[in-house]
N, C-alpha and C positions, 0 to 999 in steps of 0.2 A: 504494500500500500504506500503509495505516494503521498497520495493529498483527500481531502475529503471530510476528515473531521468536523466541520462544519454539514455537512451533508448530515448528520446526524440530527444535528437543532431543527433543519430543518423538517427531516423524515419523520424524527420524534423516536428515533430507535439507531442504534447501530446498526450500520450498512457493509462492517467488515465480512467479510468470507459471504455474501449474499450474493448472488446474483443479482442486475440490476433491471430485470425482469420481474424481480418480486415487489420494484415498487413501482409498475406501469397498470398501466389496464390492458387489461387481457385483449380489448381488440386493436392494439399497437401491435403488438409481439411478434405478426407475421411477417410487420411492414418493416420494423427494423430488423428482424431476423434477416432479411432479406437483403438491407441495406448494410449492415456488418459482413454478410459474404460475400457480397459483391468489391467490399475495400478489400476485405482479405484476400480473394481470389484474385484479383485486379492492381494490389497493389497503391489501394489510390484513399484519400481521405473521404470523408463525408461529411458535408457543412446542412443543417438544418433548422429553419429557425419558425418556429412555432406559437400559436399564444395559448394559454390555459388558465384554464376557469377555477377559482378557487372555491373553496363551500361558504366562503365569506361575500363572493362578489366581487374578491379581487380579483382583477387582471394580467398575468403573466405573460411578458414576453420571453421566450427558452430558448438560446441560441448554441445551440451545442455545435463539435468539431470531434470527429471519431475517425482515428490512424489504427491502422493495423501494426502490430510488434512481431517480431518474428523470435523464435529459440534460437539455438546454437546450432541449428541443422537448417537454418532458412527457412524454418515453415512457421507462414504466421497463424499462431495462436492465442494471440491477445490481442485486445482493442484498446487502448488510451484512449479515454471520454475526456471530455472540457465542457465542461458547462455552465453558460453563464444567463442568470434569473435576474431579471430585474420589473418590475411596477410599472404598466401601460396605462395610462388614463383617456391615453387615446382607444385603446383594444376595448377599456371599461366600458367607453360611454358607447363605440361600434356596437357590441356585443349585447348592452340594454338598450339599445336601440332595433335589436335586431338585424342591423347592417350584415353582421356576420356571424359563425357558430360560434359558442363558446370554446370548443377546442379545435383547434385546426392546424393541418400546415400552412406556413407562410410562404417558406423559400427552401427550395432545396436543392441540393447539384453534389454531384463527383467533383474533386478537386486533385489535378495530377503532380504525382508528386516526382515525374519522372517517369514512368513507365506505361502514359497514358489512363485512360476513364473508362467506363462501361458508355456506350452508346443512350443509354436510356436508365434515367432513376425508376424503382418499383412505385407506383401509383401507392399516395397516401390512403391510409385506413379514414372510415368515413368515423367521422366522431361527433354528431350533431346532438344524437341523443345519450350521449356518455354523460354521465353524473360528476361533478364537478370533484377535484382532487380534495381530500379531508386531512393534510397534513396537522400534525398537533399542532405545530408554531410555527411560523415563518417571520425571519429577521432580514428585513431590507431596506 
């Protein structure tokens, strides 16, 4: 483990040795499963950037960065996640306006890091009717 300790306060639990599948909704899972093998098979990052509905009303914007790591044998088996959370009052007032879904992708793409991209990102999971994130706390 790197960095992350803060991912705690946020989560409201320890996130060490977890999977980071255990704190998504289950109708993500296919769509970044999808977008982690395609870095790893491909060589190439993953830039993402998202807003999410809180159980308060608040509005997140989620801008994450996911590299693939390789072993000592060149096979990559790990992902390096960066994620950075910060308070939209623009996504807020969109959002109770209905302009747009509560949780959605914004932007997405392959970013190459040398060795070229996949021709086509995996089509985002639809999340209109997903029930807003229930973190214990959030510090922003």
């Amino acid at each position: 483990r790197l960095i992350g300790s803060e991912l705690e306060s946020v989560f409201g639990s320890a996130t060490s040795g977890t999977s980071m599948f255990d704190n998504m909704i289950s109708e993500e899972w296919e769509y970044y499963e999808r977008v982690y093998s395609e870095c790893a098979e491909n060589v190439c990052a993953g830039r993402i950037q998202r807003s999410v509905s809180m159980g308060t009303g608040l509005m997140l914007e989620v801008e994450s960065l996911c590299v693939p790591l390789a072993d000592n044998d060149d096979d990559p088996c790990f992902i390096l996640g960066v994620m950075v959370m910060k308070q939209s009052r623009d996504l807020s007032v969109k959002a109770q306006n209905g302009d747009i879904p509560k949780n959605q992708i914004l932007r997405q793409k392959f970013v190459d890091l040398g060795t070229g991209i996949p021709e086509d990102m995996p089509p985002p999971p639809t999340l209109e009717n997903v029930a807003p994130f229930q973190f214990r706390q959030l510090y922003i």
